[in-house]
N, C-alpha and C positions, 0 to 999 in steps of 0.2 A: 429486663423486667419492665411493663409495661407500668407508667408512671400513675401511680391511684391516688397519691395525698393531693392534692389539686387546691385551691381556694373556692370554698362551698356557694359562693353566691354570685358564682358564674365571671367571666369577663368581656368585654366586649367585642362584638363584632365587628372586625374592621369594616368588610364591606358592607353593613347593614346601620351599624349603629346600634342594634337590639342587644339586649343583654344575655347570653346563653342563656341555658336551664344549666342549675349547678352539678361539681361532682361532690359527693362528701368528702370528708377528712376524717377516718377513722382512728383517730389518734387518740381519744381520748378512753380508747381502750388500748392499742398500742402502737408504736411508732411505724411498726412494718413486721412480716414475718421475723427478721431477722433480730428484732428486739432482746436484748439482752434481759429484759425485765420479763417477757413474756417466756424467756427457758426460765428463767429465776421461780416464776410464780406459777410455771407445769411443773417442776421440782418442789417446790412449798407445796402446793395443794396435792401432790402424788405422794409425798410423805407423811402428808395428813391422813389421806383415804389412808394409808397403810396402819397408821398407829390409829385411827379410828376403829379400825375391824377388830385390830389386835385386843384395844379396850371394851368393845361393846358385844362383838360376836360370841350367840349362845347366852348374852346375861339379862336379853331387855327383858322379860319376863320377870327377871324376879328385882328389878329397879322400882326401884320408889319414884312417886309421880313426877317429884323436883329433878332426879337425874333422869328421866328418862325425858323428859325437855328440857336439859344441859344436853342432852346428845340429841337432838332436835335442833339445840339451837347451833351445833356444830357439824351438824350433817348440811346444815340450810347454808350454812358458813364457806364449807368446802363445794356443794354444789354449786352456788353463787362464782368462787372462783374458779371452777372448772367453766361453768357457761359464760364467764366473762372470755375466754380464751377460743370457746368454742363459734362465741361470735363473731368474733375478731376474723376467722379463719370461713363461715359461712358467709359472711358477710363481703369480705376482700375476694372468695369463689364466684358468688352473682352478679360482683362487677366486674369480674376480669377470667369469664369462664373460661375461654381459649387461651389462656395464657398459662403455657407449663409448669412455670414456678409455683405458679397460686396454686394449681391443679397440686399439684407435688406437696405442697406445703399442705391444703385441703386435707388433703387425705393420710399422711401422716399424723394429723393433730386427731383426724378421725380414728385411724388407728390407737393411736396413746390413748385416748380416751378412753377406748373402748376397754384398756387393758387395767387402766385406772379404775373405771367400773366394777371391775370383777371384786374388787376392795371394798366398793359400796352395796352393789345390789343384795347383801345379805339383810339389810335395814328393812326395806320395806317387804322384804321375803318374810321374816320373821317378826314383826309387827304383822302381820297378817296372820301367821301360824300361834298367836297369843289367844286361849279362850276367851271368848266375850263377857263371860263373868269375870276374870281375872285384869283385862283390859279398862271395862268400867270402875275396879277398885283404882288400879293407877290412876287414871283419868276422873278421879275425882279431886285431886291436886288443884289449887288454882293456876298453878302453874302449866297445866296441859291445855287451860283453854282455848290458848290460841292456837293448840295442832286439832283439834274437835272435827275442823271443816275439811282436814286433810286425811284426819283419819277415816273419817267419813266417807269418803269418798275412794280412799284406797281402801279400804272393807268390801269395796261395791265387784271388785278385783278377784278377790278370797275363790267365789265357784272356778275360777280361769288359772288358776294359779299353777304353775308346774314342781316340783320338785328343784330344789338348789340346783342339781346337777344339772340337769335338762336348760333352765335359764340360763345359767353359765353358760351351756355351748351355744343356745340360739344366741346369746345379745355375742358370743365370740364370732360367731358363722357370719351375723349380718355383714360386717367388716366387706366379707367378702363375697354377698349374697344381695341381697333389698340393696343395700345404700351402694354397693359399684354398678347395681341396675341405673341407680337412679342416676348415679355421676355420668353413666354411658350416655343414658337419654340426654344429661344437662349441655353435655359436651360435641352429643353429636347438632343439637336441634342449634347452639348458637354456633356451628360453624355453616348451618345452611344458609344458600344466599340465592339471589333472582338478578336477574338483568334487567336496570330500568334506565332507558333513553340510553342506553347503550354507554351503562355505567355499574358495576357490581356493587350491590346493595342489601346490609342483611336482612334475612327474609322478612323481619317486623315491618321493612318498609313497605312492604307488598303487600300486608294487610293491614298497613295504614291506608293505603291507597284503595283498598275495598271502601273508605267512606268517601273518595273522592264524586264530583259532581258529573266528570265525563263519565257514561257509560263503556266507553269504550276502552279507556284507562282501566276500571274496575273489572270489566272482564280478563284486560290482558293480565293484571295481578291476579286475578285466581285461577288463571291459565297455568302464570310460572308457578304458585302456590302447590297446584295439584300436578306438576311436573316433577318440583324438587320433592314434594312426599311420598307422588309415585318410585321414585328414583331410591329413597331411603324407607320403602316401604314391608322389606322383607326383615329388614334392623329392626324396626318398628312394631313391626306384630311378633316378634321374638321375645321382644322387650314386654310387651304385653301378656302373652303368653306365660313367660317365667314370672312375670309378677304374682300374676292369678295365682297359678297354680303355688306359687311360695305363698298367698295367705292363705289357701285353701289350707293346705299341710297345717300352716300354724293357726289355724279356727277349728281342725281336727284334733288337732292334738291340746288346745286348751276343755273344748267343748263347746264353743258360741254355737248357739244354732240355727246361724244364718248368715253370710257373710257380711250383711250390716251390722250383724249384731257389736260389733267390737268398735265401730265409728260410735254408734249411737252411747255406748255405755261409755265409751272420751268424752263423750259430746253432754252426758248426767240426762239425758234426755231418752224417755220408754221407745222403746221400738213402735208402740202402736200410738205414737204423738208425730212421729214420721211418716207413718203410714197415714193417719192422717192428713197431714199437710201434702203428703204425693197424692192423694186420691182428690183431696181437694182441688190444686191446681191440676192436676189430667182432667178433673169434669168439670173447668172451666177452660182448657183450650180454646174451643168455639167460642164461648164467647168474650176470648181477649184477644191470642194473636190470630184464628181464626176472621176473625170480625173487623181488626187492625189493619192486617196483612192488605185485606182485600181492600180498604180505603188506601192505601198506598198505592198499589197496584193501576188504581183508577188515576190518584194525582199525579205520577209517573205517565200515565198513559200508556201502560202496558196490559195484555191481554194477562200476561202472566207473569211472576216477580220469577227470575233466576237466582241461586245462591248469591251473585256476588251483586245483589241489587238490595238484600234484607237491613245494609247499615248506608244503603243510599243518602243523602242529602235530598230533604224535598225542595221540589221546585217553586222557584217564584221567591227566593232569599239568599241576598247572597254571603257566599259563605263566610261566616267569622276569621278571622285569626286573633287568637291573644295570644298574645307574646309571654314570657315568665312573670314580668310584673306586674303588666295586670292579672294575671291568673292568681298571682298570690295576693292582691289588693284584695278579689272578690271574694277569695276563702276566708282570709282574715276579718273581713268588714262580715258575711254572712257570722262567724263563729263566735263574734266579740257582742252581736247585736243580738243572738240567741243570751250567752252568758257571758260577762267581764271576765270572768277565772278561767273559763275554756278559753276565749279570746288570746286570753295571756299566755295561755299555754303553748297553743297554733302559734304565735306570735316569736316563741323561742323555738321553735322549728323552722320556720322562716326567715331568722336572722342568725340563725348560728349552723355551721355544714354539716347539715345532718341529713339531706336530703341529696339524693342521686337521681337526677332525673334529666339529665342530657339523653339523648339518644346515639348511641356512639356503638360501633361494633364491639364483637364479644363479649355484649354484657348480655344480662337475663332480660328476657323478652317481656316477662312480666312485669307484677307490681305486688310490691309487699310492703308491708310497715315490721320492723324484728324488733321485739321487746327487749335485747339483752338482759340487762340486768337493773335492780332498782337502785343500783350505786352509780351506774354512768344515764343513759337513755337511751331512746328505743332512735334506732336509725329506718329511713325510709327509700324505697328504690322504685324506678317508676321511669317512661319512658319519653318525656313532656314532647311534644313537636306541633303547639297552637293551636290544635284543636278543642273546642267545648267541651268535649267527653274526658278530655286531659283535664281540663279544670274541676271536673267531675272526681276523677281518679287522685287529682292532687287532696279534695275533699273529702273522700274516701278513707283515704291511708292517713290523714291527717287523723278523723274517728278513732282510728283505731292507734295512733298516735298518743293521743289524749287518754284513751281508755288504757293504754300503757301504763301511761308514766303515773296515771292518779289510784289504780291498780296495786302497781311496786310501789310506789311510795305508802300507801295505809297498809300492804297485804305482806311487806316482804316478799322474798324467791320463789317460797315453795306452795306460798298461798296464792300469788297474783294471778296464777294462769286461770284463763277463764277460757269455760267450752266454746267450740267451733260456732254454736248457734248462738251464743248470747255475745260473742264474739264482735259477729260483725253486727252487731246492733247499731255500735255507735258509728261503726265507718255507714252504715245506710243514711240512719239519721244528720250525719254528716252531709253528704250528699243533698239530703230532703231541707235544710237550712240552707245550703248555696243558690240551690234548683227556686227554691223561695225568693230567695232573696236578688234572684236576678230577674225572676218573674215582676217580683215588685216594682224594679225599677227601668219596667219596660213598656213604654205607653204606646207604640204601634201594635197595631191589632193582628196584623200579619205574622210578625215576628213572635207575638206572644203563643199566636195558634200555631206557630212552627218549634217555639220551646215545649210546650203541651206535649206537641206530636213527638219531642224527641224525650222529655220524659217520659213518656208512654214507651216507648220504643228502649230506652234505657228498666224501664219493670217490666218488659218484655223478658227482656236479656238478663235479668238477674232473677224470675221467677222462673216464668216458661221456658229457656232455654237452659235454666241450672237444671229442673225436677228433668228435664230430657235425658239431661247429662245422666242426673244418678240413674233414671230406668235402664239407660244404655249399658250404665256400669253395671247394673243389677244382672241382665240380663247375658253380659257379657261372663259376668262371673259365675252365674247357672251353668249355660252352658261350657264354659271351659271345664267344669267338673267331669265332664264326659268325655275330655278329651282334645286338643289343640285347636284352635279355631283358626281357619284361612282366611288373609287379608281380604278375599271377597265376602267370607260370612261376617267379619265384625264389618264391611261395609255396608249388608244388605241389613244388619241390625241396627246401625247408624243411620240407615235411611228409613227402615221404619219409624225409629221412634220421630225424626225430623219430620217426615206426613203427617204422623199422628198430630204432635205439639205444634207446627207451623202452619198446617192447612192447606187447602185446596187453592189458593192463591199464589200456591209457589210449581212453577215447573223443577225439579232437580236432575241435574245434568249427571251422566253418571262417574264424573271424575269426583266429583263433593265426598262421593264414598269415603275417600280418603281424607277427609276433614277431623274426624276422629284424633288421631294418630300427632297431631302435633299439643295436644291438650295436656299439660304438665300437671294436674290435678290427678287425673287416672292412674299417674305415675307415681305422687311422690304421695297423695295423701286420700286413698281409696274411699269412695263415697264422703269425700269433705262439701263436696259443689250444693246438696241440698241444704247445707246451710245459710248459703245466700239466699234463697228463697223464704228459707225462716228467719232472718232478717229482716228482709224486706216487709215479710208481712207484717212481723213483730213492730217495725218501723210505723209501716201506715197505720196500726192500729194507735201508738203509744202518740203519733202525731195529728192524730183524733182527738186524745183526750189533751194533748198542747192547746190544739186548735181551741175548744171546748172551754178552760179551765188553766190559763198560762200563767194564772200567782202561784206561786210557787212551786212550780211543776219543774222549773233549772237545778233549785236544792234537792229534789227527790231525784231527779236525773242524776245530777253530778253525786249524789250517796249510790242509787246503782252503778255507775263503773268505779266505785270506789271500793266496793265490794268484789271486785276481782274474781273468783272460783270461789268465795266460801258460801253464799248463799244460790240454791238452787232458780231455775228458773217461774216456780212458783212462787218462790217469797219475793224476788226480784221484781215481781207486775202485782204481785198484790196491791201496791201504794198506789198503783195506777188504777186498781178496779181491773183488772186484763188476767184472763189466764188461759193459758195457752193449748190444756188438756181439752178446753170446750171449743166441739166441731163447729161453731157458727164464730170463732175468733178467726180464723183462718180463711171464710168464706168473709168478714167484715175486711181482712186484710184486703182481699181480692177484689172487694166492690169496690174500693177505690183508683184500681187501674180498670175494672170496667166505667167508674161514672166519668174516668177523663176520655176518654174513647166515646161512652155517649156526647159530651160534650162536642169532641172534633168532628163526630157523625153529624150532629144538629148545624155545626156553622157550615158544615160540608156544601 
């Protein structure tokens, strides 16, 4: 078994002297799979779901408000200890995905759970089957108000609902349906790998090296990029294919009527507040990465940009490296000079191993920040290798970090979870205080209009390339309705929307087709990607009114992610003056990555 407990704050390089990027130490949920505490406490909590059901099943309806939150507060009790386990086991899979045991162990804990479940899911089945007059008599309790936000919101559930039987077999089927889709993908994408200077290297390396400054290096990585996809591309649209077509079934059979419909109602956000924000960035292409693109194309010196020229390095600067410590000096000093409490926060994430972000084979290629639970903390995974946009990504997930832990701690378990869009709020604005703060302390004029260009280039990539993604998916999941779609139609669908959203500035070569097919979002959490882009904009606008009016605008901030899932996204920007339902919020987002683009146009 490949060795995971590690010491979090990295050790040193012999030959360099640098200090790695750390691995965490997940210990503070449990020692190792084989934890004798961790069978202890899937036995405790499995006998709890058992005598929970036996006590409550068939009776919530006719409970008085005070027991019916005593069984709230012991449903929140037992699901708290089931997701502390469940992390333990997600968690030790994304760093050690190739690796049998973890895999074995993964999917086991997945299974028991799953069977633990069938004990619980009559809770929120039958809280939802309560009449509404009979629910507001209990729920006049004082003792209910603090499930108010939950029931709320599991109400919103009630038209989708299936029948006990039916849920029972779908959450028993996934087992072996959606989630060994998704274990297939996890498993197949981190044992891919490419040849560089004639040394095998996992494929993250290869598009790391798309931002490298030789041209010719970044062509050869999206050579092997679109080699090894083509290679695993028949897995690939398989896996695609059985996705679709398993939500389709399950958006039939609840009655969504439309396959976003069920992101958006997770997400507590109207389908026609999406719609907006997609129509709004599509009729600002032109004049963002349209407009952008071609200034590149010109400082490059190329007639035409190719795919693996879009995360180029511009010329005339040479390239950064920051090592781990300074990367974490700058997120720290940026988080601590916004707010001392946030500061403090970021600050126990960076001295304690909570953070994985070496880049080391068979771990997840991605980056996430995992909330666990509000009794241990939220751990972080990420792939650091000295570049700016790592420093970026370390600011990010710290956001959302923060937004964790201050979350669980005021909201508890069952309250903290907050939707996809209001989500990454804080990993944006994250972001938008480092991006500050390194702006700040940068007095060559060169270097400043080369950070500009590469924030610009970074709200490119989290606006105009996310709303791509979802039309892709949109369009991808239309069509499959009619019938299985071939690796070359989801790559000629792939290639539209990319014309459309990138512009006339880009030649595309037709191996990119297969660009699609490595993107773990499609896979594990259908239409999540436009959320980044409502972020972002929700970001520029809330850092308008920063900019604007900074007394006491930290206190109103730090009370929004303190607020977790119980208030919606209206009451959340009211304090701010912002709301998110009106079309000219969305276009104010947006004129902020156009007025940085006028700016790099005029010093042009």
């Amino acid at each position: 078994m490949t060795m995971l407990f590690s010491a979090a704050d990295g050790t040193p390089n012999s030959s360099s002297g640098e200090q790695m990027p750390p691995r965490w130490d997940l210990s503070d949920l449990y020692a190792s799979p084989e934890d004798p505490v961790l069978a202890s406490d899937f036995d405790r909590w499995a006998g709890a779901a058992r005598s929970f059901c036996e006590t409550y099943k068939g009776r919530l309806e006719t409970l008085s408000g005070a027991e019916l939150a005593a069984a709230f507060a012991e449903y929140e009790a037992i699901e708290e200890g089931l997701g502390k386990i469940g992390s333990f086991s997600s968690l030790g899979f994304a760093a050690h995905t190739t690796d049998p045991v973890w895999g074995r162990f993964a999917q086991g804990v997945q299974e028991r759970m799953t069977e633990v479940a069938s004990d619980l899911m009559f809770f929120t089945l039958e809280l939802n089957r309560i009449p509404d007059e009979v629910l507001a008599r209990i729920c006049e309790a004082q003792e209910m108000r603090k499930w108010d936000p939950y029931l709320r919101d599991l109400r919103m559930y009630r038209p989708y609902q299936l029948s006990d039987e039916v849920e029972q077999v779908l959450m028993d089927k996934s087992v072996t349906g959606r989630n060994a889709w998704n274990r297939l993908f996890d498993e197949t994408m981190a044992t891919l790998s490419v040849t560089i200077d004639g040394e095998e290297k996992p494929l993250g390396e290869a598009f790391n090296l798309l931002t490298n400054a030789d041209r010719e290096k970044r062509e050869g990585a999206a050579q092997q990029i679109s080699a090894v996809l083509g290679e695993n591309s028949r897995l690939l649209t398989m896996i695609t294919n059985t996705l679709a077509k398993d939500k389709a079934i399950g958006d039939k059979l609840r009655g969504y009527p439309r396959p976003t419909s069920s992101r958006n109602l997770t997400n507590m956000v109207e389908d026609e507040v999406v719609d907006a924000l997609v129509g709004a960035v599509d009729e600002a292409y032109p004049r963002l990465a349209h407009r952008y693109y071609a200034l590149k194309a010109k400082w490059l010196g190329l007639e035409k940009l190719e795919h693996w020229d879009r995360n180029a390095p511009l010329p005339g600067v040479e390239a950064r490296k920051i090592d781990w410590e300074q990367g974490k000096e700058i997120v720290r000093t940026a988080y601590a000079g916004f707010d001392p409490g946030l500061g403090e926060i970021v600050n126990r994430f960076l001295t304690h191993p909570w953070i994985d972000a070496a880049p080391v084979a068979g771990k997840s290629s991605g980056a996430f920040s995992h909330s666990c639970v509000p009794s241990v903390h939220p751990y972080i995974l990420m792939n650091y290798r000295g570049q700016p946009r790592d420093v970026m990504t370390l600011a990010h997930e710290l956001g959302h970090g923060v937004h964790q832990t201050l979350a669980g701690q005021k909201q508890g378990y069952l309250n903290a979870d907050t939707p996809l869009t209001l989500a990454e709020t804080a990993s944006v604005f994250g972001e938008m205080l480092t991006f500050q703060s390194l702006l700040d302390a940068e007095s060559n004029p060169k270097r400043r209009r080369h950070m500009l260009a590469a924030k610009v280039e970074d709200m490119l990539n989290t606006v105009v390339r996310q709303i791509a993604f979802y039309q892709f998916e949109v369009k991808v999941h239309d069509e499959r309705a009619k019938g299985e779609l071939s690796p070359e139609r989801l790559g000629e669908i792939w290639r539209e929307v990319q014309v459309r959203s990138l512009g006339p500035a880009f030649h595309f070569t037709p191996d990119y087709d297969l660009y699609w097919s490595y993107i773990p979002h499609f896979v594990h959490s259908p239409f999540y990607v436009y959320a980044y882009a409502f972020g972002d904009c929700l970001v520029n606008a809330l850092y308008g009114v920063y900019q604007e009016k900074p007394e006491g605008f930290a206190a109103k901030y730090r009370t929004m992610l303190e607020a977790g899932g119980t208030l919606r996204h209206k009451e959340l920007l009211a304090p701010f003056g912002l709301d998110a339902t009106d079309p000219g919020f969305w276009r104010k987002g947006l004129d902020v990555i156009s007025g940085l683009i006028d700016q790099l146009e005029q010093e042009d």
